[in-house]
N, C-alpha and C positions, 0 to 999 in steps of 0.2 A: 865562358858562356857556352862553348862546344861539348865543355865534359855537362853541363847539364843538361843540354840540347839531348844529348847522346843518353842521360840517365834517366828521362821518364818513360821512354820507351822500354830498355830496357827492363825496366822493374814493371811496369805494364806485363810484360812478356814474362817474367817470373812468378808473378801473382797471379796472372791467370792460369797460368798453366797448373797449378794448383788447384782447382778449382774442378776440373776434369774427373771425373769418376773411374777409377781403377774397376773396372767388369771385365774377369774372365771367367769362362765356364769349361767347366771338369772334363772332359776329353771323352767321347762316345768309346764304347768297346768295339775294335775293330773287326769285321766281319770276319779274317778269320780265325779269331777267337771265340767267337759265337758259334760255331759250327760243332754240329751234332755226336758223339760219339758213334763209331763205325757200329754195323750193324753186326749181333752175336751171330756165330754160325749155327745152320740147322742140321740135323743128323736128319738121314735118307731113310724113310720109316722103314725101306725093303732089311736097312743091316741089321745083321745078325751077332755081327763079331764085337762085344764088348772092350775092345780094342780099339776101336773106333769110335766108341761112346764116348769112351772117356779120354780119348788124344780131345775130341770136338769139345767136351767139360772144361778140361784145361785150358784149352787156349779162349774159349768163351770168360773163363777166371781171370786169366789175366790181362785179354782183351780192356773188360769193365774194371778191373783195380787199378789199371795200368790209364785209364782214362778217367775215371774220378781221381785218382792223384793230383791228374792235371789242374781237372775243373776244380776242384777244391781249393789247389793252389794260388788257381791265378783267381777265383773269387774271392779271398784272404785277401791278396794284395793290393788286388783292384779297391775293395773297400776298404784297407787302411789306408791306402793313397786318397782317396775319397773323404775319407774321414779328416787327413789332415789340411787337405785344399778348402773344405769346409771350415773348418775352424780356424783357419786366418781371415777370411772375410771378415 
């Protein structure tokens, strides 16, 4: 009489809990992953020395390749993670 006492409950507690809706949601981008690429540099309109042009070109080049590598990267990933979290729902 105890193991059935003990056994509707139990399967109560089994069967419901099945019943519960599995809802999670995809994880925001954290703030700072959002954030801006650093600003290019400006050349002083007074210079003369083309020397100075183009040190300020260069590092302005690889400032921005060196910063969409990133952003490029991590929006690739961010949406195939995305893509897969969506397609198990």
């Amino acid at each position: 009489m105890k193991k059935q006492i003990l056994l509707v409950p139990l399967l109560y507690v089994l069967t419901s809990c099945s019943d519960i809706p599995m809802i999670s949601s995809f994880p925001d981008v954290p703030k700072e992953l959002k954030e801006a690429c650093p600003a290019l540099k400006e050349i002083d309109s007074s210079t003369t020395k083309l020397s100075v042009v183009i040190d300020s070109v260069i590092d302005n080049y690889s400032t921005y390749h060196g910063c969409q590598i990133k952003v490029d990267a991590w929006n690739e990933w961010y949406n195939a993670q995305k893509k897969i979290h969506d397609e198990i729902k």
